[in-house]
Rosetta silent file (secondary structure, phi, psi, omega in degrees, C-alpha in Angstrom):
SEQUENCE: XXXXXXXXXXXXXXXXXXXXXXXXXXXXXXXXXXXXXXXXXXXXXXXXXXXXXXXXXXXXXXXXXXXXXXXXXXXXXXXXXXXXXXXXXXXXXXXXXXXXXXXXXXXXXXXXXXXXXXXXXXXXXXXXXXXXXXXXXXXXXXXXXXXXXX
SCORE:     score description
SCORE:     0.000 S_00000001
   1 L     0.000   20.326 -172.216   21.790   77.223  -10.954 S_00000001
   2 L   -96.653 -120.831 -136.786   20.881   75.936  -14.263 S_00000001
   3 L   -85.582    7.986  167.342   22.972   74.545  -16.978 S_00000001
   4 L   -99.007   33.250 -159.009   26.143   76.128  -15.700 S_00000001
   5 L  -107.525  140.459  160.941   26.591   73.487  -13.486 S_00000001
   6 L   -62.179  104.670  178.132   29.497   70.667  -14.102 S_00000001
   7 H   -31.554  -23.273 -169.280   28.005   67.363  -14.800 S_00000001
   8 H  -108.096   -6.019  162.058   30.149   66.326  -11.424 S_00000001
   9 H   -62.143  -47.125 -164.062   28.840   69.600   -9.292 S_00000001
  10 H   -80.014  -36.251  152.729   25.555   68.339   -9.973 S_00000001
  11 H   -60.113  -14.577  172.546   26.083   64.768   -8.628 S_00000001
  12 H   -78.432  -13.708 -170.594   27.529   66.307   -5.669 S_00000001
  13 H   -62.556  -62.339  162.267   24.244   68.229   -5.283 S_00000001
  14 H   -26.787  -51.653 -167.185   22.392   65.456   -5.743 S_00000001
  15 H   -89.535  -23.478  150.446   23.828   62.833   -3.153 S_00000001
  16 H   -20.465  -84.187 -174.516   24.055   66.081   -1.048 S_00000001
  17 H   -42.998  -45.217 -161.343   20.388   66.575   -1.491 S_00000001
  18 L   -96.906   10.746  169.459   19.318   63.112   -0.796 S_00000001
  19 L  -168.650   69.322 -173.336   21.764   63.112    2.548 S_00000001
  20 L   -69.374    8.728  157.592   23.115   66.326    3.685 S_00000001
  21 L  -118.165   37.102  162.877   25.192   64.747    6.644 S_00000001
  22 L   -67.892   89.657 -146.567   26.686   62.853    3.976 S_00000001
  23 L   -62.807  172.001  177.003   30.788   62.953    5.262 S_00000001
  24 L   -68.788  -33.397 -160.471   33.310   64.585    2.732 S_00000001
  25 H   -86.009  -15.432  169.654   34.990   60.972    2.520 S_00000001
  26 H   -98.310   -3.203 -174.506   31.593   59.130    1.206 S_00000001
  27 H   -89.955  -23.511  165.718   30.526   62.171   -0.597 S_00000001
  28 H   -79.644  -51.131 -171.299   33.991   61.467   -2.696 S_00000001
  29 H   -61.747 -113.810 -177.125   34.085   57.919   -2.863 S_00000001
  30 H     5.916  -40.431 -171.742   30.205   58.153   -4.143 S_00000001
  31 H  -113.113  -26.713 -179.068   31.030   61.022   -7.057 S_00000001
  32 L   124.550  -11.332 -178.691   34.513   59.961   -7.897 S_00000001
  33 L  -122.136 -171.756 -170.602   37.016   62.292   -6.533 S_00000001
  34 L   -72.314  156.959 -177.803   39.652   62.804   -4.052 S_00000001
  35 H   -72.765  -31.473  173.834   38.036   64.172   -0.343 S_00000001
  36 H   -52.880  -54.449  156.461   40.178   67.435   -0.837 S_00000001
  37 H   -41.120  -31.492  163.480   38.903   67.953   -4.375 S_00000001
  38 H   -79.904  -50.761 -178.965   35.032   67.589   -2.746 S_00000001
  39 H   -64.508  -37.234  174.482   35.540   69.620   -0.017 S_00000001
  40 H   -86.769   -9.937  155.065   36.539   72.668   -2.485 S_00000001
  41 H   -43.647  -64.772 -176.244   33.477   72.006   -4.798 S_00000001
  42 H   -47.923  -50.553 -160.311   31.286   72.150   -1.929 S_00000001
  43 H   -74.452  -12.025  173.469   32.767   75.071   -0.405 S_00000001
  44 H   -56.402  -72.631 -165.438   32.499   76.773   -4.442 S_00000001
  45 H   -57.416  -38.281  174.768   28.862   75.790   -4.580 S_00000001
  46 H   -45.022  -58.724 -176.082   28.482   77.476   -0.944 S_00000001
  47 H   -42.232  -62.662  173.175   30.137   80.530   -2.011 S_00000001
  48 H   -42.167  -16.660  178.566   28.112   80.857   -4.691 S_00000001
  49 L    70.923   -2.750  164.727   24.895   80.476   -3.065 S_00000001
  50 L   -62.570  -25.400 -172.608   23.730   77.173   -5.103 S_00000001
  51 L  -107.038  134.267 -165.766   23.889   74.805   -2.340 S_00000001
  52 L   -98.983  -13.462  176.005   21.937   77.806    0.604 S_00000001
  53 L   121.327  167.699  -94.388   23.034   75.422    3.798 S_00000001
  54 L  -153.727  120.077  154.931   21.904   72.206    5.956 S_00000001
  55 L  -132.293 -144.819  172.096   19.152   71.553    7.677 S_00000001
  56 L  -146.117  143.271  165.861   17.347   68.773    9.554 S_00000001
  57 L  -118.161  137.681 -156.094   13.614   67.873    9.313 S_00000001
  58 L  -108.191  120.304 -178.873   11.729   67.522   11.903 S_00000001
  59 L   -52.774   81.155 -156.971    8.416   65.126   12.159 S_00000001
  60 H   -60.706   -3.636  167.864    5.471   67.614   13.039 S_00000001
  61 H   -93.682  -17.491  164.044    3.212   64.895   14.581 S_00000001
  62 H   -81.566    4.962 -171.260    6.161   63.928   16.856 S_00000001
  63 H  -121.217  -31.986  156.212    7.066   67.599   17.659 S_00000001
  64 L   138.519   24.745  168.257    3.456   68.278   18.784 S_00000001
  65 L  -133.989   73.760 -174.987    2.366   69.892   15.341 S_00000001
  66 L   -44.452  -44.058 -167.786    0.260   67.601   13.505 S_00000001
  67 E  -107.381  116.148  163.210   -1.876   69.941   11.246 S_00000001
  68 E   -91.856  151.455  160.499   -0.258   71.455    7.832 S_00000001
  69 E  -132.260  168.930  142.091   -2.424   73.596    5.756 S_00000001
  70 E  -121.400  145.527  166.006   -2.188   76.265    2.750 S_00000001
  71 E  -142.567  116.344 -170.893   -3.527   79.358    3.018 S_00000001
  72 E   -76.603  132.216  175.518   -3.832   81.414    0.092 S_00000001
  73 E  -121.718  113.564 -143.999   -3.853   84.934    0.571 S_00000001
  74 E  -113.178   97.212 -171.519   -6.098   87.260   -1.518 S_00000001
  75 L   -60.589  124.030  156.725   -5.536   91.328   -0.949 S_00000001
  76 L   -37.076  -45.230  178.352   -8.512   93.108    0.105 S_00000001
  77 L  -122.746  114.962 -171.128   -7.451   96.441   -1.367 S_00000001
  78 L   -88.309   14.000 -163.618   -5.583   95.464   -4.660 S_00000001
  79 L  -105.794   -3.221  165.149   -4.261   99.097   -4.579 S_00000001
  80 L   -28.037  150.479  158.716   -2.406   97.677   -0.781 S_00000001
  81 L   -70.101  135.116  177.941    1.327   97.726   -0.527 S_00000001
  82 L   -85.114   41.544 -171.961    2.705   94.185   -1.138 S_00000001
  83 L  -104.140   32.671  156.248    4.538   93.946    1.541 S_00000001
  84 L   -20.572  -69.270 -164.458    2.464   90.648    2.898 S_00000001
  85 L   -67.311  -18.731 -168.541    5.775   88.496    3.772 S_00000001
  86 L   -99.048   -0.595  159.012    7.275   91.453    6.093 S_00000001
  87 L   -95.314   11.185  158.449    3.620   91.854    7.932 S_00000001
  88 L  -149.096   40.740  170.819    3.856   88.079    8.809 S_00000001
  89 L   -91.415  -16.217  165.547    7.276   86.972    9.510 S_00000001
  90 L   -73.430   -6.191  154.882    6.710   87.150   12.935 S_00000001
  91 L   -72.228   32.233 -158.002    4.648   84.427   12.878 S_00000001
  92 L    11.914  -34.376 -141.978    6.420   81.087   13.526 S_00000001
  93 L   -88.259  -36.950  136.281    3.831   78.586   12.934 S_00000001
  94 E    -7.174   77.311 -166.986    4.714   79.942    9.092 S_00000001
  95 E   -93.923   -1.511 -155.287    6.991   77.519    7.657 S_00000001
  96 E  -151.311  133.894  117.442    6.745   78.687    3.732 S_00000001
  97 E  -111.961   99.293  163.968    5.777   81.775    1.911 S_00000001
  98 E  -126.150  141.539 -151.418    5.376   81.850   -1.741 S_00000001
  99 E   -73.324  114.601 -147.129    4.659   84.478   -4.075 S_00000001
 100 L  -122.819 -173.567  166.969    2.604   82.970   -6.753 S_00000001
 101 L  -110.283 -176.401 -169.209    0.571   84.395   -9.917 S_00000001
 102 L    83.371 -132.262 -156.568   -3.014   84.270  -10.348 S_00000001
 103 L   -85.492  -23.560  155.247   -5.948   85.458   -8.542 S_00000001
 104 L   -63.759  152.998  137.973   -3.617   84.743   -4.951 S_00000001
 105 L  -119.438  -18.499  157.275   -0.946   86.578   -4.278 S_00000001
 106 E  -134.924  138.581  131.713    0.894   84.409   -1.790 S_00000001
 107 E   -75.888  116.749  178.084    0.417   80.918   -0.643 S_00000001
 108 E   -68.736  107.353  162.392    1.380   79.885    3.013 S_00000001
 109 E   -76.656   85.285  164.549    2.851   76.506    4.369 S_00000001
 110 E  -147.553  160.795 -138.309    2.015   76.094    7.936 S_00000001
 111 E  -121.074  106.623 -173.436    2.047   73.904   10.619 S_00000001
 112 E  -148.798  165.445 -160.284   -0.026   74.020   14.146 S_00000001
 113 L   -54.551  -39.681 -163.971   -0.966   72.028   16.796 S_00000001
 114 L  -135.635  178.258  134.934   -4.948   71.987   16.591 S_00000001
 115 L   -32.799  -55.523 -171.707   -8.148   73.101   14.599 S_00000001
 116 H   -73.489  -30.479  179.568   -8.042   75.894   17.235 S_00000001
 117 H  -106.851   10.794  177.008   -4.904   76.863   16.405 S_00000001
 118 H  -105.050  -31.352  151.173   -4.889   77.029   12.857 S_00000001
 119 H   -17.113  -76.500 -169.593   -8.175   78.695   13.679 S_00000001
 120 H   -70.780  -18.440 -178.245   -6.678   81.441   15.736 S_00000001
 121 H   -90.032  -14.787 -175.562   -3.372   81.581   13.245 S_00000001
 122 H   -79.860  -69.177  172.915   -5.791   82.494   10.309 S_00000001
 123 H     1.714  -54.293 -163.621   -7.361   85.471   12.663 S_00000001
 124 H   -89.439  -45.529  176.949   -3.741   86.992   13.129 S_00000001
 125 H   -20.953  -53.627 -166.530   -3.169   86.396    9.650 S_00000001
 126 H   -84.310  -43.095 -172.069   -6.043   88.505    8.160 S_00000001
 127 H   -50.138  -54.866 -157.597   -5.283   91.100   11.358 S_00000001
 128 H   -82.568  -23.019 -166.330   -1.810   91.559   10.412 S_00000001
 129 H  -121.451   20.224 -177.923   -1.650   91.508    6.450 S_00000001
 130 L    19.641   67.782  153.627   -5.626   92.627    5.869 S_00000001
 131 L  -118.001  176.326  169.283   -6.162   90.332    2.823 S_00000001
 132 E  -102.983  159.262 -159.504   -8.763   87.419    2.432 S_00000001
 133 E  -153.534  140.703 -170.349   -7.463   83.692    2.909 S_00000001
 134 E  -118.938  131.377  158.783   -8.486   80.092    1.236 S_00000001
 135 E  -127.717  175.323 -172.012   -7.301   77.688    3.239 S_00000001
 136 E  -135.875  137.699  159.945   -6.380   73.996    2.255 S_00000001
 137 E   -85.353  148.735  168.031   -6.134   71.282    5.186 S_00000001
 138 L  -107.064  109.189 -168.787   -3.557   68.918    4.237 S_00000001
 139 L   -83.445  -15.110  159.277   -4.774   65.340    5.244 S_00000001
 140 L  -179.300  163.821 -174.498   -1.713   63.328    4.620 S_00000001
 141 L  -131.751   99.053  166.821    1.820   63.731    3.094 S_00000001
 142 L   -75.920   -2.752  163.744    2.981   61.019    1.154 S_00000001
 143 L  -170.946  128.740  149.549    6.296   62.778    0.163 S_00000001
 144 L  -123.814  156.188  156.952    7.641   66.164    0.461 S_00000001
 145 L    99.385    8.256 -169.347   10.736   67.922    0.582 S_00000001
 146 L   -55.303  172.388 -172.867   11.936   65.847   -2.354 S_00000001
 147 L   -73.326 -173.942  143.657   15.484   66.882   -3.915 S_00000001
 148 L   -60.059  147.053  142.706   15.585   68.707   -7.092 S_00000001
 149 L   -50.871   38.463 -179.844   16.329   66.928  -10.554 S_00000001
 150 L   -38.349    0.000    0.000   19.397   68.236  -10.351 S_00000001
């Protein structure tokens, strides 16, 4: 997605980013063009895989999952198969994995109800992907999820 982008793709990206129920007829009036002309950007950048789809975010102390952490995950046997993210995608409570460099090889976003259960989520962690794990509590979030600088 970088610099092959249209100075007027990338404001739709933008207002996109910062409201992604944003209708086709304010997403034109806001960038400048006709709603037809917007609607075939959008569906370009879809095709294309720059804009990946929609979501909604959901407040994890209102949904009953207060406590985020990272948890860094450090292979036991560095001679292991990397195959880390496919021995813990079945875990839900997993909201993030990414594969990072240094003395980690992935850090983990996730989200769980208790002490006890972040407890009990490191446990299957180390069961399922046999590495060692740093964990970080996260104690407040004063912004995530921001867009890109698009």
């Amino acid at each position: 997605m970088s610099a092959q982008l249209e100075p007027i793709d990338r404001s739709i990206l933008r207002e996109l980013a910062s409201n992604g129920r944003c209708s086709f007829t304010d997403l034109a009036d806001r960038v400048g063009l006709s709603v037809s002309a917007v609607h075939q950007r959008v569906r370009r950048l879809e095709q294309r895989g720059v804009l990946r789809g929609y979501s909604a975010r959901l407040d994890g102390e209102q949904v009953g999952l207060p406590l985020t952490a990272f948890i860094s995950l450090t292979p036991i046997d560095p001679a292991a198969p990397d195959d880390y993210p496919q021995r813990l995608q079945h875990l839900p409570q997993i909201e993030s994995c990414y594969s990072v460099a240094g003395e980690e090889s992935y850090i983990l976003r996730v989200r769980v109800a208790s002490p006890v259960g972040l407890e009990d989520l490191l446990r299957q962690i180390r069961e399922a992907a046999k590495v060692a794990t740093r964990t970080t509590v996260v104690l407040s979030t004063p912004f995530e999820n921001r867009p890109p600088a698009v």
